[in-house]
C-alpha positions in Angstrom: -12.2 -30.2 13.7 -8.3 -31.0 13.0 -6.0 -29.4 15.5 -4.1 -26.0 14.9 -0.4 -27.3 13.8 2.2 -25.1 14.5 6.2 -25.4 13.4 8.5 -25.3 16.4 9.4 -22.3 18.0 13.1 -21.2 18.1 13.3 -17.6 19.4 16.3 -17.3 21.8 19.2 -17.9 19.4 21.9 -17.3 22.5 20.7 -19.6 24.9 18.3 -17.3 26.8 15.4 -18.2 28.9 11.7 -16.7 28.7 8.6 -17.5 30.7 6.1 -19.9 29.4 3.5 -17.4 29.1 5.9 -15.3 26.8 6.6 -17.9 25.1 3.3 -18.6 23.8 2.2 -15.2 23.4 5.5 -14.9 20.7 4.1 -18.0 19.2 0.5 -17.0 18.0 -1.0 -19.0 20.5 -2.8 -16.1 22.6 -2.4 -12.9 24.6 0.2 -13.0 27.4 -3.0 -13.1 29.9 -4.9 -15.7 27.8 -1.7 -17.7 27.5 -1.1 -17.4 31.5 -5.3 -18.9 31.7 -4.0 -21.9 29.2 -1.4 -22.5 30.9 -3.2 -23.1 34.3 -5.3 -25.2 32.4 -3.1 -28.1 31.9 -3.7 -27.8 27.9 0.3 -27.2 28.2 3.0 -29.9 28.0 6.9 -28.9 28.2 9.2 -31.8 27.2 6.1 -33.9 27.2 5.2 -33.0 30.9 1.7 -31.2 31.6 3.1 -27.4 32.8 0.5 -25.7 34.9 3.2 -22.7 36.0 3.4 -20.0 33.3 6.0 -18.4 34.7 8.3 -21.4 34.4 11.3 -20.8 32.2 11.7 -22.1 28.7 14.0 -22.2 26.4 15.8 -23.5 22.7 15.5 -27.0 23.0 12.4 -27.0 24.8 9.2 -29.1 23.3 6.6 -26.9 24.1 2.6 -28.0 22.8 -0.6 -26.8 23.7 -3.1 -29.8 23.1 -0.5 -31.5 21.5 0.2 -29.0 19.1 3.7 -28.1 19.0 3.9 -24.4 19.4 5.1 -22.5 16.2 5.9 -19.3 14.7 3.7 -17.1 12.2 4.7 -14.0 10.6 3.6 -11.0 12.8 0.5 -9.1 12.0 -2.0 -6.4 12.5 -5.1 -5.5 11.2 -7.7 -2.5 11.5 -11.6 -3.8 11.0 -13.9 -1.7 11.2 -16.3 -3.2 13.0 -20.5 -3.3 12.5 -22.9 -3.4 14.9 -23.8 -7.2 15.7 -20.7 -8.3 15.1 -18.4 -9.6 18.6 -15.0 -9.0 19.1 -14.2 -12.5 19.6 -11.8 -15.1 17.7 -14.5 -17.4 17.5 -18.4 -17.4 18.1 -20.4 -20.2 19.7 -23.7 -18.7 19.1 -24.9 -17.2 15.8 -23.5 -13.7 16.0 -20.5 -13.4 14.0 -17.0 -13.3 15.0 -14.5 -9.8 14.2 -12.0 -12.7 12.8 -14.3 -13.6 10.0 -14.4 -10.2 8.5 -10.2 -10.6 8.0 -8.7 -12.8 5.1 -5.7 -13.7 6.7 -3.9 -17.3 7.3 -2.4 -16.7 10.6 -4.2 -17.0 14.0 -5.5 -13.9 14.7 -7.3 -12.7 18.2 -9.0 -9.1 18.8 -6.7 -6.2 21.4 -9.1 -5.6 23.8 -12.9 -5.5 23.1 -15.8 -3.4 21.8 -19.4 -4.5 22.9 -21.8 -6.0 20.1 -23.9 -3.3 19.6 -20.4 -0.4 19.0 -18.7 0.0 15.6 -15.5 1.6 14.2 -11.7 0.3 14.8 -10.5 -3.1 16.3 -7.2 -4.4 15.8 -6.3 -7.7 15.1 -3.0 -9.1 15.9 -1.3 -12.8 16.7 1.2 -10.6 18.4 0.7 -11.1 22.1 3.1 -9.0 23.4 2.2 -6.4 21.5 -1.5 -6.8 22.4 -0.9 -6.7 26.1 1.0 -3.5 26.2 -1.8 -2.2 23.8 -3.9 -3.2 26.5 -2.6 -2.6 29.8 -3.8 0.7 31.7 0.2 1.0 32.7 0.9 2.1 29.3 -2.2 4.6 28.7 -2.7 4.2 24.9 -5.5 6.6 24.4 -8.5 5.4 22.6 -10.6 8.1 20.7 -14.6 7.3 20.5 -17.4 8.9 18.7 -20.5 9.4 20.8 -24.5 10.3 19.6 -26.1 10.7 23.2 -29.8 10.3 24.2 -29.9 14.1 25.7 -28.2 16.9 24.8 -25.7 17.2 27.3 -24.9 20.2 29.6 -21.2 21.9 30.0 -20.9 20.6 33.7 -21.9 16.6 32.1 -18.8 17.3 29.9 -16.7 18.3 32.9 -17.6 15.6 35.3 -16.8 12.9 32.3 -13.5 14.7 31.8 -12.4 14.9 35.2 -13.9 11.8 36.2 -16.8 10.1 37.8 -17.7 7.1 40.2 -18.3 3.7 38.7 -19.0 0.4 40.6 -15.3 -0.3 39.8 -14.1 2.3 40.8 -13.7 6.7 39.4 -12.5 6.9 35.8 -9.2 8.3 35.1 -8.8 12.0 33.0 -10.5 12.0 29.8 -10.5 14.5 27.0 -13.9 15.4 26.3 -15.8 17.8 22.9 -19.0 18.4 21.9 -19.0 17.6 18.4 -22.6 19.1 18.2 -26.2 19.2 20.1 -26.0 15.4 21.2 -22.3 14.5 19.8 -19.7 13.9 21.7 -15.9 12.7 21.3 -14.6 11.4 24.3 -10.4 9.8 24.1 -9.7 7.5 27.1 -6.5 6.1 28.4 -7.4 2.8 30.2 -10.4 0.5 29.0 -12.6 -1.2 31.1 -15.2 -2.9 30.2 -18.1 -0.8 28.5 -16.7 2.1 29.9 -18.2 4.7 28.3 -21.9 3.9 28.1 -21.4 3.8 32.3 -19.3 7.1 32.1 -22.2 8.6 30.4 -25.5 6.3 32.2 -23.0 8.0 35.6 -23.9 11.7 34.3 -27.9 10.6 33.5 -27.3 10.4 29.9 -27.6 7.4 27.6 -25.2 6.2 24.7 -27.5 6.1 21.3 -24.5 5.4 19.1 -21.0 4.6 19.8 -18.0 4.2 17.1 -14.3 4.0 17.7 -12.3 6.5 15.2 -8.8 5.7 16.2 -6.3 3.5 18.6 -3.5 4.7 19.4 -2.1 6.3 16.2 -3.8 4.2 14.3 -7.3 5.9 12.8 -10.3 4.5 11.2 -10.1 7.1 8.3 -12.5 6.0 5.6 -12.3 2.1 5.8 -15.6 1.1 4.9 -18.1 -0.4 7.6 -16.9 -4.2 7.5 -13.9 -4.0 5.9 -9.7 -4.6 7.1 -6.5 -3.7 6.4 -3.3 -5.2 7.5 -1.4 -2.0 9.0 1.9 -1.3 7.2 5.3 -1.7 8.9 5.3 2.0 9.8 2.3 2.1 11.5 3.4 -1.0 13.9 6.3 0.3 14.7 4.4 3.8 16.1 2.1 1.4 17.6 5.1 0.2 19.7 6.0 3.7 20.5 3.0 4.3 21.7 3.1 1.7 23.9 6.2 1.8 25.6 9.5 0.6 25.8 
C-alpha cells in the first residue's frame, strides 16, 4: 500500500516552538496520545534523525516525517456517524468487522474521539484534529456524554441512585452521573469521564444488564435524526461550541 504523503507543515509563523507530539497531532497524523506512542516508536525522524522524545521542541524549519512521510497539513474536520452495531470505532480494521472511517466520505485522515464498543450504536465523532480530540477526551475537561440505555430488569429507584452517585468498579468509583428512567427498563444516563465500557459495568455493578446501548449526544453535539449508518461533517458553529465545551 503506498505511503500517506503529506505537504509540509508550517504552523508557527513567528518563530515559536511546539512539542513534537503537538506537532503531529496539528498535522493529521494522530491524537496527541497516539502521536506521543509514534513517537516512542522511532516511526519519527526530525531533520532526518530518528526522534524517540515527543516532548522535544520543533519548529519552522524543522523536517519532520513519520515513516518517511513528511508531515503535512489537512483542512480541519469533524464528523458525527451514527454508528450500527458491528461496526468498530477504529481508523482501520484488521479483521472483517468494519471500520467507523468507512462509513465517512471524506479525503482527509480521519481517526474516531474516544470509543464505543462493537455491539453500541448512536454518535461518534470523527476528527483529524488532535488537539481537539484530546480535550474532547480527557476526564480534566468533563465533556458530558448522554447515552440511551434498554436494561435487562426493570430497575429499582435505589439502582438509579447508586449509578448517579456512584459505584465501585475494578478501576476505581465512578464519578456523578445524571441518571432518568425513560420508562419500565429505559434508562438515560450522561457521564463526564469515559472509561472503557463504562456503563454496561456501572449497570453489571447494580445487578443489572445492558440489553441495548445508543449514544444520543456529545457534548453539544446530538445525534437528532441521522439515520443509522450515516455522517455529517459538523458546521463551523457547532466546532466552535465543541471547543467551548472543552475548555480553554
Amino acid at each position: 500500500m503506498p505511503q500517506k504523503k503529506y505537504k509540509t507543515f508550517h504552523p508557527h509563523r513567528d518563530g515559536l516552538l511546539v512539542r513534537l507530539a503537538k506537532f503531529l497531532a496539528h498535522g493529521g497524523v494522530a491524537s496527541r496520545r497516539m502521536a506521543e506512542k509514534i513517537v516512542g516508536a522511532g516511526r519519527v525522524t526530525v531533520g532526518g534523525e530518528v526522534e524517540r522524545d515527543p516532548a522535544r521542541d520543533v519548529g519552522e524549519g524543522d523536517e519532520v516525517r513519520v515513516d518517511g512521510s513528511l508531515v503535512g497539513t489537512e483542512p480541519r474536520e469533524v464528523w458525527a456517524v451514527n454508528k450500527p452495531a458491528g461496526v468498530v470505532s477504529t481508523a482501520r480494521e484488521p479483521g472483517s468487522r468494519p471500520a467507523v472511517v468507512g462509513l465517512v466520505d471524506s479525503a482527509v485522515r480521519l481517526y474516531p474521539v474516544g470509543r464505543l464498543d462493537a455491539d453500541s450504536t448512536g454518535l461518534l465523532l470523527l476528527t483529524n484534529d488532535g488537539e481537539l480530540a484530546n480535550r474532547l477526551t480527557h476526564p480534566r475537561y468533563e465533556v458530558p456524554k448522554t447515552y440511551r440505555i434498554e436494561l435487562r430488569r426493570p430497575p429499582s429507584e435505589a439502582d438509579l441512585r447508586r449509578l448517579a452517585t456512584g459505584v465501585d468498579l475494578d478501576d476505581g468509583p465512578t464519578a456523578p452521573a445524571e441518571v432518568r428512567r425513560l420508562g419500565e427498563c429505559q434508562i438515560e444516563i450522561v457521564l463526564r469521564e469515559g472509561r472503557n465500557r463504562q456503563v454496561r459495568r456501572m449497570t453489571e455493578a447494580v445487578g443489572n444488564e445492558v440489553a441495548a446501548l445508543r449514544r444520543v449526544s456529545f457534548g453539544p453535539v446530538e445525534l437528532g435524526d441521522l439515520p443509522e449508518g450515516g455522517a455529517r461533517r459538523l458546521t463551523a458553529d457547532e466546532v466552535a461550541k465543541l471547543w467551548e465545551d472543552a475548555g480553554p
